[in-house]
N, C-alpha and C positions, 0 to 999 in steps of 0.2 A: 533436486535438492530441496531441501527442508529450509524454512526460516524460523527460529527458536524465540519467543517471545521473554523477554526477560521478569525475572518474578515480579509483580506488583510494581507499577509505578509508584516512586515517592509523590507525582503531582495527580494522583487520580484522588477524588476527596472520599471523604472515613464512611458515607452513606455507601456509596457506590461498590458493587462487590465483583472481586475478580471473577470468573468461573471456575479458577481454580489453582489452589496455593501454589502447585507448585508450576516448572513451566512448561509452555503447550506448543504444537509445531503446527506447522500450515505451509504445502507445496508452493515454490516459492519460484521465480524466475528472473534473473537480472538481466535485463538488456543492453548493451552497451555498443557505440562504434567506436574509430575513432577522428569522427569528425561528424560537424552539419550537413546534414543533405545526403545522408545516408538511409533513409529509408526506417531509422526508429520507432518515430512516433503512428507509421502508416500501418507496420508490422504488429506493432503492440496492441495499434485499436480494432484490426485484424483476428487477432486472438483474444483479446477481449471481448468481442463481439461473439465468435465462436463458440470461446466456453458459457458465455452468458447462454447462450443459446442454447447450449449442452445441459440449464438445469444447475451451473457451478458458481457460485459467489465470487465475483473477481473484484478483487481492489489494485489498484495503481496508486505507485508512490513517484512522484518527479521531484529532480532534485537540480534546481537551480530557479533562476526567476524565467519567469515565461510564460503569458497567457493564453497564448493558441493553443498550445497542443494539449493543455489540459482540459480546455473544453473540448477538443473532439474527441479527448482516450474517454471524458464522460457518456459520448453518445454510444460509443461501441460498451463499457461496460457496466452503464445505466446506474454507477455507484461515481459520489462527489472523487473526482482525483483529489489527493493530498500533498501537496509541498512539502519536502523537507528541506529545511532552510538550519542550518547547525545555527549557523550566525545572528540570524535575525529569530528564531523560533527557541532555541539553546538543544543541546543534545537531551534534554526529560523528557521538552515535548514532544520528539521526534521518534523516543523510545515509546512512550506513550500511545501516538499513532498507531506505530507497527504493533503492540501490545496487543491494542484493541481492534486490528484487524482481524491477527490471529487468532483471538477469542472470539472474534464473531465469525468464523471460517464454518461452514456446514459442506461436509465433504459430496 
């Protein structure tokens, strides 16, 4: 599966230049259990570590509050994890993020 980066964020500022007008795609992976102690975060930093290693830009997104595991998904993909937090961050920022992921994706 693809993740589709939406056109231009409204909160990215008027300097700063998308790469490109219209929108852009970037191989994408959602992990999910359904519960704790399921082996998520061991699994992700497993593949991250992986592709990192493979020569492939990997970013990680975690979506709830929690400090552990996004430092260790940092060591397996050597790129800052990012929170997405709807509530405390609002949905621009969050689009923003992924935005800027996928524009900075080098295949």
């Amino acid at each position: 599966p693809y993740i589709q980066a939406p056109v231009r964020p409204q909160t990215m500022e008027k300097h700063e230049q998308a790469p490109r007008a219209s929108a852009c795609y970037s191989p994408a992976l959602f992990l999910a259990a359904p519960a704790s102690g399921q082996g998520k975060t061991s699994i992700t930093a497993f593949l991250a570590r992986l592709l990192h290693r493979n020569g492939k830009t990997v970013r990680i997104f975690k979506f709830g509050p929690d400090y552990l595991d996004p430092q260790i998904l940092e060591k397996g993909s050597k790129t800052p994890v990012v929170q997405l937090d709807l509530w405390m961050a609002g949905e621009d920022w969050c689009r923003e993020q992924l935005y800027r992921a996928v524009a900075e994706y080098k295949a």
